[in-house]
C-alpha positions as CSV (number, residue, x, y, z in Angstrom):
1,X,41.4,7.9,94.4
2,X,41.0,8.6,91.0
3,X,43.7,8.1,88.4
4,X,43.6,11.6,87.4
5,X,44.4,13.1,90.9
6,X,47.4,13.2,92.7
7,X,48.4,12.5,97.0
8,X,50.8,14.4,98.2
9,X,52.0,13.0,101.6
10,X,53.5,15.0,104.0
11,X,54.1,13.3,107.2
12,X,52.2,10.3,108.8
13,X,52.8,9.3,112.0
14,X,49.4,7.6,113.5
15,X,46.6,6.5,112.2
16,X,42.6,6.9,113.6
17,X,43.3,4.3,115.2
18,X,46.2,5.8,117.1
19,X,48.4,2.9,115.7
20,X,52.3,4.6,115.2
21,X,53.8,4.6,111.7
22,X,57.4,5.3,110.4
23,X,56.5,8.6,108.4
24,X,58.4,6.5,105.5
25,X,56.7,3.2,105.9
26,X,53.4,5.4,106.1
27,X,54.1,6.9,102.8
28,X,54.9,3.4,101.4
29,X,51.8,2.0,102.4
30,X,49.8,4.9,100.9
31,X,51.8,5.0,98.0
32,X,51.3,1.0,96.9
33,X,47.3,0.7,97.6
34,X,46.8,4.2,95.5
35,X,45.2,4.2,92.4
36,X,46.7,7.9,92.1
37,X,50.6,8.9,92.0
38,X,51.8,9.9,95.4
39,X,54.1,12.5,95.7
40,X,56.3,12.7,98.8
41,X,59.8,13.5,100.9
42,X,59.8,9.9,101.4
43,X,61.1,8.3,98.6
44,X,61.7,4.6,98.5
45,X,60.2,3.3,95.1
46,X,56.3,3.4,95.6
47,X,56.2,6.8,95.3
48,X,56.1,8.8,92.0
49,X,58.3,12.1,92.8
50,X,59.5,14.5,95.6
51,X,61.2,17.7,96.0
52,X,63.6,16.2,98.6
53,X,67.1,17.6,100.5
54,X,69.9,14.9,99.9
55,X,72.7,12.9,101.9
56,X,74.3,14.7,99.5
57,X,73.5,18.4,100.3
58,X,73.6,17.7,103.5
59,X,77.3,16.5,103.5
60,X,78.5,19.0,101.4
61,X,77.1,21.9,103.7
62,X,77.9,20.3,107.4
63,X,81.9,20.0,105.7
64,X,81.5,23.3,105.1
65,X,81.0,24.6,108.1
66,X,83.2,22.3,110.4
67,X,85.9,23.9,107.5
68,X,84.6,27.2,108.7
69,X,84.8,26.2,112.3
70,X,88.6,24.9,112.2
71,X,89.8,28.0,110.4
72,X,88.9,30.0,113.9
73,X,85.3,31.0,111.7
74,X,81.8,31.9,113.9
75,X,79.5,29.5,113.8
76,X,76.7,30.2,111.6
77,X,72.7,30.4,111.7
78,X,70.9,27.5,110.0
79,X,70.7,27.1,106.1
80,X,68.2,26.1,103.8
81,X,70.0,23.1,102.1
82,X,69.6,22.6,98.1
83,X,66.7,20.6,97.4
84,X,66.4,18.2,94.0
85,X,63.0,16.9,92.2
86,X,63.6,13.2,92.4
87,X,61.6,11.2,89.8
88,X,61.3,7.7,90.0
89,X,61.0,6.0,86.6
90,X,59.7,3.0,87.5
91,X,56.4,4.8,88.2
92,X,56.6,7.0,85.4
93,X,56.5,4.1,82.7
94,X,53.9,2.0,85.2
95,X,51.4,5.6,85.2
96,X,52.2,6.1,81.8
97,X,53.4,9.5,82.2
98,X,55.0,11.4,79.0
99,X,58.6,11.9,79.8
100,X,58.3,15.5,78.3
101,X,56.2,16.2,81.6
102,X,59.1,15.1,83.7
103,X,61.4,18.9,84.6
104,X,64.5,18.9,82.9
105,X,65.9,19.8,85.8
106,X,65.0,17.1,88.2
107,X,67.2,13.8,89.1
108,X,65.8,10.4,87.5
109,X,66.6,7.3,89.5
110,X,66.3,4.1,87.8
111,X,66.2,4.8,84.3
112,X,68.2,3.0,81.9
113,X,69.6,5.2,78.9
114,X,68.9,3.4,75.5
115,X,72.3,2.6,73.0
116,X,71.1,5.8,71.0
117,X,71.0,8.1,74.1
């Protein structure tokens, strides 16, 4: 692909050739042999960025409602859980990308702050 374009991976689980992936290995695979940044849910270091749920979120909200359960509450319908913008830095400095085009609100893993910052 070209390097100004972008893949964004949703899931993979087979190729043509019927052969079964892992969704995440899948989106590994992609992610290393692409001359574009890959954006995905799996996030393991080869890919650039992805608006992922986290171990996280997902703690925080099934305590909450095993809290709600043992104080004689109903159980509930299903919830959208919170969702962060992970950016790996790594790949940011390797595709050159400006960190002012990097949200101020998302979550960057593997960065080292300078003395200064």
């Amino acid at each position: 692909m070209p390097a100004d374009s972008a893949l964004l991976i949703l899931s993979v689980f087979a190729d043509a050739d019927c052969v079964s992936f892992i969704p995440r290995d899948a989106a590994s695979r992609i992610a290393t042999t692409s001359g574009a940044p890959v954006y995905s849910s799996y996030f393991d270091g080869t890919v650039l960025a992805g608006h992922v749920g986290t171990f996280t979120a997902i703690g925080e909200e099934m305590a909450s409602l095993a809290l709600g359960l043992f104080d004689g509450g109903a159980v509930t319908p299903p919830v959208t859980l919170k969702e962060v913008a992970l950016i790996d830095w790594r790949q940011v400095v390797s595709r050159g990308i400006a960190r002012d085009k990097i949200p101020a609100d998302a979550e960057i893993l593997h960065y080292q702050p300078t003395a200064w910052e």
